[in-house]
N, C-alpha and C positions, 0 to 999 in steps of 0.2 A: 504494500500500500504506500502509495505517497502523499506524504502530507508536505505541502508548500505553508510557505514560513515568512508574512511581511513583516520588518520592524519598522516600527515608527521611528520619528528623526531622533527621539532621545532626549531632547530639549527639557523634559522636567518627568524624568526617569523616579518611581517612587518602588520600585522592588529589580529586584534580578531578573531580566528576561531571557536569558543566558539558563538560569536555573529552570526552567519552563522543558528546555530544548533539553538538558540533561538529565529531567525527570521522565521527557516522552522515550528520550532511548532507552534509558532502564527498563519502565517500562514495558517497552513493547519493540522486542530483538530484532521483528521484521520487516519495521519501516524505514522507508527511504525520506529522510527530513530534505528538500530541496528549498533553497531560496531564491532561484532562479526562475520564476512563474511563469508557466506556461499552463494558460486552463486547459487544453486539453491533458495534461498529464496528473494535474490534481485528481487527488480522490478526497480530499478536504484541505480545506485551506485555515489557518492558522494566524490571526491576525494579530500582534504583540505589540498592545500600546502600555506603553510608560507609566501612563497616569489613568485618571477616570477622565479627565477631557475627552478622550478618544481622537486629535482630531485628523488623524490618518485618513488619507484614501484610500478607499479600496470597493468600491461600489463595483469596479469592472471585474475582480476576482472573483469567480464563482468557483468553488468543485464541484465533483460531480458528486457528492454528497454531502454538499452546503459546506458552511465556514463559521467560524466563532473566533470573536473579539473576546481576547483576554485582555481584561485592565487592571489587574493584580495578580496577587501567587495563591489567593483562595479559589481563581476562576480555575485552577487547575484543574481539580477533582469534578470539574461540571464537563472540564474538557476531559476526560478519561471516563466519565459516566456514556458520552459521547459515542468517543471510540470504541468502547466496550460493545456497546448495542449495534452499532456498526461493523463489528469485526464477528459477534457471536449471530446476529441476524443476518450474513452476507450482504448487508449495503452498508 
């Protein structure tokens, strides 16, 4: 599976977004993390803002089984509930 990976510019950074990408490898042995976006190769896309601003683009990113904006390190566990159901349901 690949999960594609935007960071926001960083500007007013309130947790590790770095730890995000370290927790999805542990995680989960068989994903390919890419930051180099191409929708058609997403299978989720992975949006890592800073802060609760949000104010990243990313309206054109789609996968092919939608995306989620992480705005801290509690959004992790909602993004692994996620994956979970996607990976154990085949989408």
């Amino acid at each position: 599976m690949n999960i594609c990976v935007k960071y926001c510019g960083g500007c007013n950074v309130r947790y590790d977004r770095k730890s995000v990408i370290e927790r999805l490898k542990e995680d989960y042995l068989d994903i390919n993390i890419i930051t180099r976006i191409n929708n058609e190769m997403c299978h989720f896309v992975v949006i890592l803002s800073g802060c609760m601003s949000s104010c990243i683009k990313h309206e054109e990113l789609k996968g092919i089984n939608g995306k989620m904006v992480i705005k801290d390190i509690e959004d992790y566990q909602k993004l692994k509930s996620k994956l979970d159901k996607m990976l154990i349901g085949g989408k």
